[in-house]
Backbone as CSV, one residue per row, in Angstrom:
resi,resn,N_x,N_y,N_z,CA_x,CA_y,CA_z,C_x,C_y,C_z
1,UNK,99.448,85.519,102.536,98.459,86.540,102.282,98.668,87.163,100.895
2,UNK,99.984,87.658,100.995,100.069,88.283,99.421,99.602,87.145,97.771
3,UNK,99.807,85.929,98.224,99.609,85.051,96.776,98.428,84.272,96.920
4,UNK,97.653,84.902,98.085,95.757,84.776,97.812,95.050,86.323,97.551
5,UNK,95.991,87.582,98.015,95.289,88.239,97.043,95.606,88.703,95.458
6,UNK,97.392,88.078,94.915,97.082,88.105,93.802,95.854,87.276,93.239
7,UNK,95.830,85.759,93.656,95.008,84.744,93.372,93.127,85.785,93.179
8,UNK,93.323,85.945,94.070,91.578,87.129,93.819,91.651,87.851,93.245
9,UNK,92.589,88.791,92.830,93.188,89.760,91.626,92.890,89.208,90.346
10,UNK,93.685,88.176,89.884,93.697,87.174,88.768,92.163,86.728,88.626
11,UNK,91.637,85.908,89.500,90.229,85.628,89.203,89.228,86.362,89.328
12,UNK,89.247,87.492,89.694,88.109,88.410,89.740,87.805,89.556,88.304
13,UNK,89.407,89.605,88.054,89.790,90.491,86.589,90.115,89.729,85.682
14,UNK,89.778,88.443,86.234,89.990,87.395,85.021,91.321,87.942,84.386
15,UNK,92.025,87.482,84.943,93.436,87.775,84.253,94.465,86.429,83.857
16,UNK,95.041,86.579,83.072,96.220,85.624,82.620,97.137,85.766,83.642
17,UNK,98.038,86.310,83.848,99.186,86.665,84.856,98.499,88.265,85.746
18,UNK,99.381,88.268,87.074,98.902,89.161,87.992,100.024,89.429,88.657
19,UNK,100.538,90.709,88.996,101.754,90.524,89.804,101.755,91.625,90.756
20,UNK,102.477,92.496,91.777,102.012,93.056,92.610,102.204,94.526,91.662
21,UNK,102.350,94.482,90.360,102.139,95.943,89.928,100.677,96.175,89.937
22,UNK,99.928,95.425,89.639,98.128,95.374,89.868,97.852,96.546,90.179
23,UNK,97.181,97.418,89.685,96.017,98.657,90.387,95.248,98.984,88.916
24,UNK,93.981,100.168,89.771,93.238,100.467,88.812,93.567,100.711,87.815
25,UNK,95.170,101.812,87.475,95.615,101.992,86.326,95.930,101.292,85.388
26,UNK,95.999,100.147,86.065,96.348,98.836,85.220,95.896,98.153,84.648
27,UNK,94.857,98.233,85.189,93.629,96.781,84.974,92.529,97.838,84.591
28,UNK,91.949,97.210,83.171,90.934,97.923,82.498,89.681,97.133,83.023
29,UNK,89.692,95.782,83.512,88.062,95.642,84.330,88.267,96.124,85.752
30,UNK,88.905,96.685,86.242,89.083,97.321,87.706,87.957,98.989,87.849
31,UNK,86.681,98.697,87.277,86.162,99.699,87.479,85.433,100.056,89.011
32,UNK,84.456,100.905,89.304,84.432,101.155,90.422,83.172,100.024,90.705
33,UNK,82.130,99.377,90.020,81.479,97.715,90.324,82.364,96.881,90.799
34,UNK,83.585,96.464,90.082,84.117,95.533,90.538,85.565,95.641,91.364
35,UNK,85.601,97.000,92.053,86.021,97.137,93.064,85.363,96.843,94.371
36,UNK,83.842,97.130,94.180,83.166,96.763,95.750,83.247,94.800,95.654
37,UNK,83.016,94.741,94.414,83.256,93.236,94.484,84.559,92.566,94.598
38,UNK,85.636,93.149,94.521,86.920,93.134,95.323,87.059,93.125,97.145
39,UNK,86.053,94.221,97.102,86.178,94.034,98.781,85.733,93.330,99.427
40,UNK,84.431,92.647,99.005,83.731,91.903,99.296,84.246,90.468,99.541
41,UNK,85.054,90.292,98.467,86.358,88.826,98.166,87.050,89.256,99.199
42,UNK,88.123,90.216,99.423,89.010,90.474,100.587,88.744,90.683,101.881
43,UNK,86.729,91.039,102.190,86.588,90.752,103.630,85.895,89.493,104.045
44,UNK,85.486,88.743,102.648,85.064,87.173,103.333,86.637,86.281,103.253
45,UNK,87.346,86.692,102.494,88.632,85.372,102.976,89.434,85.601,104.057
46,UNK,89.628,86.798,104.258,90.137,87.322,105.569,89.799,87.679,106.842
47,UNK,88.551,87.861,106.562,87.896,87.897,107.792,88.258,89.250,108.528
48,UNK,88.146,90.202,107.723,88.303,91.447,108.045,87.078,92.495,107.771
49,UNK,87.294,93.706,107.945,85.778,94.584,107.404,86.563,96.051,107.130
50,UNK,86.684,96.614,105.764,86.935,98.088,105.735,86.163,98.773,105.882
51,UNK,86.763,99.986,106.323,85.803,101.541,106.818,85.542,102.666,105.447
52,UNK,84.551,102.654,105.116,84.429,103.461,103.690,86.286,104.339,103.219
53,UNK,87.027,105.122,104.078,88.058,105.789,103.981,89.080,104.726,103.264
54,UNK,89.342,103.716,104.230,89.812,102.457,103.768,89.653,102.052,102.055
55,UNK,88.111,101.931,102.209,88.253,101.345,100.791,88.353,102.352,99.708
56,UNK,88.161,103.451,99.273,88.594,104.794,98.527,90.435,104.321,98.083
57,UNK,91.027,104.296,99.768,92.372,103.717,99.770,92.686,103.158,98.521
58,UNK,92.230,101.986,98.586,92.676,100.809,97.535,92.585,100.496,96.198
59,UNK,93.691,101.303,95.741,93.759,101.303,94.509,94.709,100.899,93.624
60,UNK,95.382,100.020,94.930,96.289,99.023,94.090,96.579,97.818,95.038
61,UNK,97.123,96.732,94.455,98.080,95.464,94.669,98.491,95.740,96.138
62,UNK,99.790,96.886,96.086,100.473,96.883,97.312,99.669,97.929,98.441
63,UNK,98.295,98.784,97.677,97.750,99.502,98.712,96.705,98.251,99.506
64,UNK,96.246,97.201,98.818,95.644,95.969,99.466,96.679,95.863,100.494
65,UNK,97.969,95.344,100.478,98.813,94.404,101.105,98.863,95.338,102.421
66,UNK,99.386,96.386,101.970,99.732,97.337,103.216,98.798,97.577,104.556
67,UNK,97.396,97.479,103.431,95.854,97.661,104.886,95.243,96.653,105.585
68,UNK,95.924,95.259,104.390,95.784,93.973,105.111,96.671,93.827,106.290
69,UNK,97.477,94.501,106.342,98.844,94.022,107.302,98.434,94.602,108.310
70,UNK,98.210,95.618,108.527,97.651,96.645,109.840,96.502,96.211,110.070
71,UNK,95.595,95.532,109.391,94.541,94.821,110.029,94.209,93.097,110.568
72,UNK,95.187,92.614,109.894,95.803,91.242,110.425,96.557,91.152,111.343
């Protein structure tokens, strides 16, 4: 799980390298467009669905990993 959502990290922010420091602060295309298009990637490969509260949440690498885990 964790090295398919760096993998969507990397290709969505078009990035060279990606590592679990990843969050908004980090990443200058991580605006709030291509955050819903983040979620969108993380609830069709997983097969999951966040609750608006949820996604506010996620604003980083390891805040992904952590909400994936409790929902997997």
């Amino acid at each position: 799980m964790e090295e398919k959502v760096l993998e969507i990290l990397k290709n969505l922010f078009e990035l060279e390298t990606v590592d679990n420091t990843c969050s908004q602060a980090t990443c200058e295309k991580w605006d709030s467009m291509m955050h819903l298009n983040l979620i969108v990637e993380l609830e069709a490969e997983f097969g999951v669905s966040f609750e608006p509260e949820e996604i506010g949440e996620m604003q980083s690498y390891q805040d992904i990993i952590a909400l994936l885990k409790k929902k997997l």
